[in-house]
DSSP file (Angstrom, degrees, kcal/mol; ACC not computed):
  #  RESIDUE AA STRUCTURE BP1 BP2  ACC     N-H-->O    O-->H-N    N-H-->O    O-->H-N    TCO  KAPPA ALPHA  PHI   PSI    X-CA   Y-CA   Z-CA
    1    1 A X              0   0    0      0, 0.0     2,-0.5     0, 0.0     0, 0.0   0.000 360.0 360.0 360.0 149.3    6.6   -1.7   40.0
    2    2 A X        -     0   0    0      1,-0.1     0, 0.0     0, 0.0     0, 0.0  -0.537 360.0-125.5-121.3 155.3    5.0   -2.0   36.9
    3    3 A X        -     0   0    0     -2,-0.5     2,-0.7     1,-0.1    -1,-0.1   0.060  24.0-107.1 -74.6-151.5    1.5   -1.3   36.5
    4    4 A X        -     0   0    0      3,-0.0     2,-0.3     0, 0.0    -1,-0.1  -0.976  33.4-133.2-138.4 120.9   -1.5   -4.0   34.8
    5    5 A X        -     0   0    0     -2,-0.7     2,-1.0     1,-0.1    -2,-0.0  -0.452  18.4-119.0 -85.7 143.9   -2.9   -3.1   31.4
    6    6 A X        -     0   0    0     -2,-0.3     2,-1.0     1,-0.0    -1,-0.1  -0.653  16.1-120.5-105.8 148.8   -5.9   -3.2   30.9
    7    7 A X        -     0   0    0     -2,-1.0     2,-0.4     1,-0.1    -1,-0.0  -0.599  29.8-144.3 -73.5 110.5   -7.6   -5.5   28.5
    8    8 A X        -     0   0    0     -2,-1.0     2,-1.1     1,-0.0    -1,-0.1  -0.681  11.4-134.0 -74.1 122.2   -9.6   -3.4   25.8
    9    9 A X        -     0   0    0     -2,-0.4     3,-0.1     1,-0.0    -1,-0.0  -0.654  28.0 -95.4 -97.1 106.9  -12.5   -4.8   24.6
   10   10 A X        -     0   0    0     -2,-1.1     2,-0.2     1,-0.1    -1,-0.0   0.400  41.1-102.7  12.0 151.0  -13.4   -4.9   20.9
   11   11 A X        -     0   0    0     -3,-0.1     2,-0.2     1,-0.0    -1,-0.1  -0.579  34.7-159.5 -83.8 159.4  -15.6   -2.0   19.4
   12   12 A X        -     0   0    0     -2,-0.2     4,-0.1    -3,-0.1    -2,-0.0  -0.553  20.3-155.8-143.6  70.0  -19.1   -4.0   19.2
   13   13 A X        -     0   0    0     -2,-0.2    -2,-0.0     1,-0.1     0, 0.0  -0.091  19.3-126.9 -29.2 129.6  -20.8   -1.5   16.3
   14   14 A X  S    S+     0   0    0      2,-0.1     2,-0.7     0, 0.0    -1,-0.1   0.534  91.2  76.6 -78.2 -12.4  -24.4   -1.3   16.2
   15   15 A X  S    S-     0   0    0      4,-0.1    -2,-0.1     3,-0.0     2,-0.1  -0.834  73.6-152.0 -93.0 122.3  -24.5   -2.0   12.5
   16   16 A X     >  -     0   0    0     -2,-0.7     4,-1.6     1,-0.1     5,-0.1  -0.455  37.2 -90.9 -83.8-179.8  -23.9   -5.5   11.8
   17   17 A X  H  > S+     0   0    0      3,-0.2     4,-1.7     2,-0.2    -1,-0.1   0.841 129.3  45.2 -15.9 -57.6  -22.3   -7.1    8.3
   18   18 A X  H >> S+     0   0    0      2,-0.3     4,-2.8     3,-0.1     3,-1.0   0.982 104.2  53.8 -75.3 -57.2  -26.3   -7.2    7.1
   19   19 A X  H >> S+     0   0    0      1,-0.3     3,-2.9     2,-0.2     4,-0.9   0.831 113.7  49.6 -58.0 -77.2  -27.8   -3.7    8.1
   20   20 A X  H 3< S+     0   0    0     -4,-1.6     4,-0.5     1,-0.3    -1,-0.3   0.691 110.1  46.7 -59.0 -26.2  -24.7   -2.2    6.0
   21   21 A X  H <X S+     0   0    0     -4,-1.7     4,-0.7    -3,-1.0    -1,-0.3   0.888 112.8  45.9 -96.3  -4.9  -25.1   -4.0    3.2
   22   22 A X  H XX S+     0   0    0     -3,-2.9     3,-1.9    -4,-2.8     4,-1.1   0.977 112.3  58.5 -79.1 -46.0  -29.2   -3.5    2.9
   23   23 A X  H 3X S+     0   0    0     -4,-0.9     4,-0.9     1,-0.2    -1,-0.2   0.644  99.4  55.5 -53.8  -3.2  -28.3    0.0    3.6
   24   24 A X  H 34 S+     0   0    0     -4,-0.5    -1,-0.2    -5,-0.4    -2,-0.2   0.538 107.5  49.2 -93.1 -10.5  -26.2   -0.1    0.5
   25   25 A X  H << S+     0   0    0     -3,-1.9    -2,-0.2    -4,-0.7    -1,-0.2   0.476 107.3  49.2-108.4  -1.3  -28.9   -1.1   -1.5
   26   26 A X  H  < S+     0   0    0     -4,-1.1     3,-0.3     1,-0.1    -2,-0.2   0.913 120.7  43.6 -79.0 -42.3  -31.5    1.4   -0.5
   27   27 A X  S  < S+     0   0    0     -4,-0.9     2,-0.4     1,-0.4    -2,-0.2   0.456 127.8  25.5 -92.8 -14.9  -28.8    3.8   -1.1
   28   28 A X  S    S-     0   0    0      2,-0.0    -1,-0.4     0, 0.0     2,-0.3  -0.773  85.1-160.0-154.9  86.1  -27.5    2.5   -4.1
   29   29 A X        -     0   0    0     -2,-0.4     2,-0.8    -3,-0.3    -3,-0.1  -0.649  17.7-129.7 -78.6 116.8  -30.6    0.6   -5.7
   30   30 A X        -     0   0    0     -2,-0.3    -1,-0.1    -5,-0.2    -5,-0.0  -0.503  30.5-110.6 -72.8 120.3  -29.4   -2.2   -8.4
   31   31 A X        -     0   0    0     -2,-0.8     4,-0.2     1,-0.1    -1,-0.0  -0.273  20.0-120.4 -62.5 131.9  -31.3   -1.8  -11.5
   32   32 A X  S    S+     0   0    0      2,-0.1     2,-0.3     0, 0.0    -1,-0.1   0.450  86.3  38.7  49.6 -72.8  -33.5   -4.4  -12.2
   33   33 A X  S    S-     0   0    0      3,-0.0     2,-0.6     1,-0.0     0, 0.0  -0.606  94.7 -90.0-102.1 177.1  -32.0   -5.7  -15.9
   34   34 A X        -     0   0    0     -2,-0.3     2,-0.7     0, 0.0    -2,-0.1  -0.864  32.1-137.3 -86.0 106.6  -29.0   -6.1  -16.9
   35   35 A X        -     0   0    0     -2,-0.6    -4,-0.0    -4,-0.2     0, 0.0  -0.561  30.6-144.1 -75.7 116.3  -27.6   -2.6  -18.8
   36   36 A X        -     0   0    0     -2,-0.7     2,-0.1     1,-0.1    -1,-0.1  -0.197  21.7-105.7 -49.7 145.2  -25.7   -4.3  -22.0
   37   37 A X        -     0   0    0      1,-0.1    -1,-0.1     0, 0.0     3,-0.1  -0.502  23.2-103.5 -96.8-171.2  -22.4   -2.5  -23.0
   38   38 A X  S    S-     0   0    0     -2,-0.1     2,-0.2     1,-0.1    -1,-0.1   0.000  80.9 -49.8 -91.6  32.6  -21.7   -0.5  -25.8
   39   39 A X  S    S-     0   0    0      2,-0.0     2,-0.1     0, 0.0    -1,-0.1  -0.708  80.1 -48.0 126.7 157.3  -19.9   -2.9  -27.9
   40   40 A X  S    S-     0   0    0     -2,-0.2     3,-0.1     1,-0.1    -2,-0.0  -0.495  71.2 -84.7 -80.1 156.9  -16.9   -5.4  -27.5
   41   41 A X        -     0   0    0     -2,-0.1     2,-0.1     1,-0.1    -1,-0.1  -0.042  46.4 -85.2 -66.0 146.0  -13.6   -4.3  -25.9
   42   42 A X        -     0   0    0      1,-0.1     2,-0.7     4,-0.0    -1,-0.1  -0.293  37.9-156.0 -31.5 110.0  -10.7   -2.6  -27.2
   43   43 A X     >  -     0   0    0      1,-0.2     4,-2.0    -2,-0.1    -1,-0.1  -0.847   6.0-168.1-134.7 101.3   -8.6   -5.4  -28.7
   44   44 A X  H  > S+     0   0    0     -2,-0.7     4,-0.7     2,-0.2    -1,-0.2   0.913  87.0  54.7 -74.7 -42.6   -4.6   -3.7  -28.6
   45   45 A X  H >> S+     0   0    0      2,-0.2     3,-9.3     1,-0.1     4,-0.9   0.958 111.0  44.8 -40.9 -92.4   -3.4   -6.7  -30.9
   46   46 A X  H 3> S+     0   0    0      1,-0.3     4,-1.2     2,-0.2     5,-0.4   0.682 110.9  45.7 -32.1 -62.4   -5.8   -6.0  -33.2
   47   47 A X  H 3X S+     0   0    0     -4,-2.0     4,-0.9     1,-0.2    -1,-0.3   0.585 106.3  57.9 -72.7   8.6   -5.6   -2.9  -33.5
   48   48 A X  H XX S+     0   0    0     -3,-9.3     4,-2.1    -4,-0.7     3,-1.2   0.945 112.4  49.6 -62.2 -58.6   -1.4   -2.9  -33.7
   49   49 A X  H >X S+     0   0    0     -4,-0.9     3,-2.7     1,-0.3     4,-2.6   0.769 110.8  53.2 -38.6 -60.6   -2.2   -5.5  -37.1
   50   50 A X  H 3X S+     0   0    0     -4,-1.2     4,-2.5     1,-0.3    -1,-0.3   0.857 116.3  34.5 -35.7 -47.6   -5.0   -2.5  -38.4
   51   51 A X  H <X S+     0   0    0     -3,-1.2     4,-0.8    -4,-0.9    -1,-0.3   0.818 111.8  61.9 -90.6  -1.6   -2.5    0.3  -38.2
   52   52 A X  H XX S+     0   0    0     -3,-2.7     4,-2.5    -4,-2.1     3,-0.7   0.918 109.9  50.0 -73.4 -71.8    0.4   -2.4  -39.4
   53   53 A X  H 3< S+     0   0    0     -4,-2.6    -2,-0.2    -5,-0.3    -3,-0.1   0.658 108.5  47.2  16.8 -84.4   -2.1   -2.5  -42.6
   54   54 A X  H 3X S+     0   0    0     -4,-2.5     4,-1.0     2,-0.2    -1,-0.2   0.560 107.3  54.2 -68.1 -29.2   -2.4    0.7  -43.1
   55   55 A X  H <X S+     0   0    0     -4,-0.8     4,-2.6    -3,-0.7    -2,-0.2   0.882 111.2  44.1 -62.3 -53.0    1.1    1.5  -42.9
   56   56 A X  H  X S+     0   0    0     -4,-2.5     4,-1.0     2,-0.2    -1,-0.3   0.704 113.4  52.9 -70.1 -29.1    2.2   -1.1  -45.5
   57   57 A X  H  > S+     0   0    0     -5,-0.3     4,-0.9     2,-0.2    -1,-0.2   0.708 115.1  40.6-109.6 -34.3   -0.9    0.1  -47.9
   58   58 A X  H >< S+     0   0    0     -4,-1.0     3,-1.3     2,-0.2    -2,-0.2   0.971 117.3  48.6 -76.2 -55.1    0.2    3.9  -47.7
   59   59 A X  H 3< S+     0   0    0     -4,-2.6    -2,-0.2     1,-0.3    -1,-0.2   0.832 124.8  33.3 -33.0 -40.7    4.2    3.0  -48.0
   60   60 A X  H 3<        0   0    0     -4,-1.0    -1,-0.3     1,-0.2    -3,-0.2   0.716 360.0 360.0-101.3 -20.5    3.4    0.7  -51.0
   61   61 A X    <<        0   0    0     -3,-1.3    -1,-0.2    -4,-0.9    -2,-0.2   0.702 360.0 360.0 -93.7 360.0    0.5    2.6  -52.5
């Protein structure tokens, strides 16, 4: 005879969705402004043309 599973009932965590994410901002505080970066990104095109450039300017010069 085959026996009767038992239904397992969800874990029901004491931290909801909210408390973890206000504990992720005491723990990890967002600053305030906005830090600017250091410059615009690395541009791989360009810089193929640049060393395309250079190549032709040493060959030729």
């Amino acid at each position: 005879m085959a026996r009767k599973r038992k239904k397992r009932k969800g874990k029901k965590g004491a931290s909801s969705g909210s408390f973890k994410k206000s504990l992720r901002q005491s723990t990890h505080p967002v600053p305030a402004e906005k830090v600017e970066g250091g410059g615009k990104k690395y541009d791989r095109k360009e810089e193929k043309e640049k060393l395309k450039e250079e190549i032709d300017r040493s060959g030729n010069g």
